[in-house]
N, C-alpha and C positions, 0 to 999 in steps of 0.2 A: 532507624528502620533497618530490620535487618534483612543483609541478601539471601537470604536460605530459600530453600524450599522446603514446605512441612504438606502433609497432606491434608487436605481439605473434606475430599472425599473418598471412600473407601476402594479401594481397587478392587471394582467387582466382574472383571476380563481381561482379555487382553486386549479388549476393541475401545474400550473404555476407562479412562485413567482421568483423575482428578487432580491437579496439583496448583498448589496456591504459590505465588510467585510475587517476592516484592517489587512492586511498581518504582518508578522514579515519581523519587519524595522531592528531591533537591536538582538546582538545576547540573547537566553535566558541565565539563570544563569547555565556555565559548558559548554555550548557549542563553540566549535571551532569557532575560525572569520573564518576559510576559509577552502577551500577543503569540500571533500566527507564531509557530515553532517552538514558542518560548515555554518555562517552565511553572507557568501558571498550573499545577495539577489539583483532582481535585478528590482523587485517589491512590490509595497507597499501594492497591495491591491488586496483582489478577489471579482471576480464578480460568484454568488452564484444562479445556476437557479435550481428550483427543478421542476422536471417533474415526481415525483417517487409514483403518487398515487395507482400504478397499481403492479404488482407482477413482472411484467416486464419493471418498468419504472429505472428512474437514476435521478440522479445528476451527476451536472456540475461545475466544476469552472475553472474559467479563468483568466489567468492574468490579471491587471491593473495595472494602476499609474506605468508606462504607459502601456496603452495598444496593445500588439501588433499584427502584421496583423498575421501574423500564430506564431503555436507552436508544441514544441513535444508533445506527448500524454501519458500519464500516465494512465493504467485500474487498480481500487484500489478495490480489491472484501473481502466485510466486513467478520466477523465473522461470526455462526449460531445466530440470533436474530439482529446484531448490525443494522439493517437497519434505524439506526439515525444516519447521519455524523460527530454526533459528536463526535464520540466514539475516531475517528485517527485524530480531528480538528486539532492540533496541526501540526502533520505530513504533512498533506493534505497543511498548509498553505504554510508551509515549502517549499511543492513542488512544488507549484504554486508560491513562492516568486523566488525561481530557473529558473520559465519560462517554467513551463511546463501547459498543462492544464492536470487537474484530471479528469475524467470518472471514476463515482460511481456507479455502474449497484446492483437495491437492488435485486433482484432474490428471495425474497419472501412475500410472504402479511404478516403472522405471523409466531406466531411460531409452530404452526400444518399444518399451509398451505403453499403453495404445498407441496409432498411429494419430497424429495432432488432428485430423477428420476429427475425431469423439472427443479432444478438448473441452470444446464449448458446452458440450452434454454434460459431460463427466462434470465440468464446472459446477453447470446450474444443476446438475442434482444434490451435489453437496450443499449448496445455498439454501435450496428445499430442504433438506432432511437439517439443515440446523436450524433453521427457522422453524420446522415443529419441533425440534429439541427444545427450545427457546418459550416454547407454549409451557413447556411441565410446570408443575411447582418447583420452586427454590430458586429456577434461574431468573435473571433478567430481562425482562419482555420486551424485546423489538419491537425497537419505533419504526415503518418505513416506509413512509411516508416520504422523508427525502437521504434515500441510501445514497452513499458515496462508495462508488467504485476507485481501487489505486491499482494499476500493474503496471508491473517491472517486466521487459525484455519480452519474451511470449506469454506471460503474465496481461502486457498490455495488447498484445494480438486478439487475445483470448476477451480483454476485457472490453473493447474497441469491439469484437461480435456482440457480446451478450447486451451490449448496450445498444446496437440494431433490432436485436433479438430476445430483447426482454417479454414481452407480451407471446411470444410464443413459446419461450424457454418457459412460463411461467413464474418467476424471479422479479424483485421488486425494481421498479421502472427506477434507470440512476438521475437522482439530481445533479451531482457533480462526478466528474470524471478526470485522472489525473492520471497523464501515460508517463511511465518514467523509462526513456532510454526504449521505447517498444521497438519489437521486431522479430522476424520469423526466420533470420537467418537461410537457411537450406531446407527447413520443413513449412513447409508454404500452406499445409491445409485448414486452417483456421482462420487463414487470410482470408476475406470479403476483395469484392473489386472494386467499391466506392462503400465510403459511409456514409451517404447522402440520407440513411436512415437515420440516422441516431437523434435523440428526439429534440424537438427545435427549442427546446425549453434548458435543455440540458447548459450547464457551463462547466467546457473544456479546458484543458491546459494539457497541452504534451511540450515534455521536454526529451530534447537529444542532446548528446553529449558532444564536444570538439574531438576529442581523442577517441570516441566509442566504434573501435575496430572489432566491435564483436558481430553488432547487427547497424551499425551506422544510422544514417535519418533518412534514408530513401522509406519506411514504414511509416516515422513519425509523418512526414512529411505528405505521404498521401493520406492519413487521414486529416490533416489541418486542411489539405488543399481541396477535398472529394466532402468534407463534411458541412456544404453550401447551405443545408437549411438550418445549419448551428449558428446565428450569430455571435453568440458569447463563445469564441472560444480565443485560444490564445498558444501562437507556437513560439519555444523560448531554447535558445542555444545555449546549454550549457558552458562556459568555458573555464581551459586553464588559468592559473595568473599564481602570482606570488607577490609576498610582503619582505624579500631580501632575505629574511628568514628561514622562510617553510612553505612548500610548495603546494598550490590546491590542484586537485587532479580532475580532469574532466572526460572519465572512462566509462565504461560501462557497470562496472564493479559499484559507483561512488552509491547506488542506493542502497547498498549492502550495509549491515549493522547488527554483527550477530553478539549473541545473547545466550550464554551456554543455560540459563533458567529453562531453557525451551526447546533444548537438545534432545531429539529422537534417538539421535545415536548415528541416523544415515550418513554414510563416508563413502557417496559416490564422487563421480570428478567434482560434480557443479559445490557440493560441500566444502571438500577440499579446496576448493579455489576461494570458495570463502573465508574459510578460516587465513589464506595467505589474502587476499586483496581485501577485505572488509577495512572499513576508517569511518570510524563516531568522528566528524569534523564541522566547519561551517557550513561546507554544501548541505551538510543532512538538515540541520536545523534552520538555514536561512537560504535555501532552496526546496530541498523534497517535503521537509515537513510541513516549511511556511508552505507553501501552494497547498499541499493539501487542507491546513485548518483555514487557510484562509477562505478555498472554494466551501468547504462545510459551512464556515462563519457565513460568507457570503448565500446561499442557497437555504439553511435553517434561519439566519437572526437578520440575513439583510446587511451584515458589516461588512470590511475590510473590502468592498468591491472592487479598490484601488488597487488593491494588490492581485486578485484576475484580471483588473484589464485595462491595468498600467505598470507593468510588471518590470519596465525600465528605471520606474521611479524607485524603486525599494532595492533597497542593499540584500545579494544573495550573499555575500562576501566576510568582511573582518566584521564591516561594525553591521548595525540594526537601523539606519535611518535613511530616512524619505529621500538619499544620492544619488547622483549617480553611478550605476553600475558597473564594474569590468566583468563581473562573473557571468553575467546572461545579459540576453538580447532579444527579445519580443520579436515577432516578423510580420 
């Protein structure tokens, strides 16, 4: 499979760009052939549209090779600044090789503008306008029925509202919801004061980091603690550890995994830091990404339940099996 990019579809603006992108065919080096994380794919390739020139616009990607008539829907809500794709490329490919489509809602122009108040707007109007993109001919028709929400750092502030506030944002009600490393740092207005909303059907998982001196787990921490009508959900401490060898990190950075297929070009701070802290490692694959396929498997097919909400039992770590863990801790 080759890693190129060729064009898919014609470049007919500047608001609108088309580019086909090879997906991961094989697994990367560490990760799982199959299950939750693992490199079971079931597509070779995305199809990459950007509509994001606006404070409320998104990106899109969609399965290909082959393409199919619908899919489930994934809403991927970046960090503060990351509004380059390619910050999670890796992840993103991952999850459209699985067969879902991504929804990338960028929610800000820069990084002074807007003030984090209009986040959650800015969010949910990019989710609307690609979900009627998503109606046209050619693309792939959203299923959603049971969307899964994933934010990173105010990614998960952002996502942790609109999961309160789905039915008045108008945006599809979330089945599962996956906070990785959330927090609002010093811009607090998209923070809620309890999540006693969020819907009681929903199954959660937020993870915080040991080392995450960015935005720490006082965020994580009150939504696991304030979100009382959620039974399912599950808060889980990232941590460091090593095998003598090589050190695994547990920062704030660890869900980063960029993917220059998907490079906008943007070189503010939050990019540049990417490009220096980003690591394709085992956290990615048997932490961030096992939790997320596993809450989808769990809430679409009914599987992997064990892995939402027994989360002590499964290796986030070296290997893949039913151990015990050093790398995370359930609470």
């Amino acid at each position: 499979m080759e890693g190129v990019l060729r064009t898919l579809f014609p470049v007919s603006s500047l608001i609108f760009k088309g580019l086909f992108a090879a997906a991961q065919g094989t697994p990367y080096p560490g990760q799982p052939l199959t299950g939750p994380g693992g490199a079971d794919y079931f597509h070779e390739s995305v199809a990459f549209f950007d509509a994001a020139t606006t404070a409320d616009g998104y990106w899109l990607f969609e399965p290909a090779d082959p393409r199919p008539d619908s899919a489930e829907v994934v809403v991927f809500l970046h960090g503060y600044g990351a509004y380059n794709p390619m910050a999670y490329g890796k992840w993103i490919k991952h999850l459209v090789a699985k067969g879902n489509i991504v929804i990338y809602p960028r929610y800000q122009k820069n990084l002074m503008w807007p003030r984090p108040e209009a986040f959650p707007e800015n969010a949910a109007t990019g989710i609307r306008r690609a979900l009627k993109e998503l109606q046209k001919d050619g693309r792939v028709k959203p299923k959603t029925e049971k969307v899964a929400y994933i934010g990173h750092s105010y990614g998960g502030v952002i996502a942790a509202n609109l999961g309160v506030n789905w039915e008045k944002r108008g945006i599809p009600k979330p089945s599962s919801m996956l906070l990785c490393e959330p927090g609002s740092g010093p811009f607090k207005g998209a923070r809620l004061e309890n999540y006693s909303g969020l819907p009681t059907d929903i199954q959660l998982v937020v993870v915080v980091g040991e080392d995450d001196y960015v935005v720490g787990d006082e965020f994580g921490r009150l939504v696991f603690q304030t979100a009382v009508n959620t039974p399912i959900r599950n808060l889980v401490v990232q941590r460091r550890s090593s095998d003598g060898r090589r050190r695994i990190g547990a920062t704030h950075a660890e869900p980063y995994c960029y993917d220059l297929d998907f490079d906008t070009g943007v070189r503010n701070y939050t990019s540049k830091r990417v490009l220096v802290t980003s690591r394709l490692n085992e956290v990615d694959f048997n932490c961030y990404w096992k939790f997320a396929d596993a809450l989808m498997e769990s809430t679409r097919n009914g599987c992997y339940d064990d892995l939402v909400l027994e989360i002590p039992r499964v290796s986030a770590g070296w290997g893949n099996g039913p151990t015990a863990n050093p790398y995370v801790n359930s609470m």
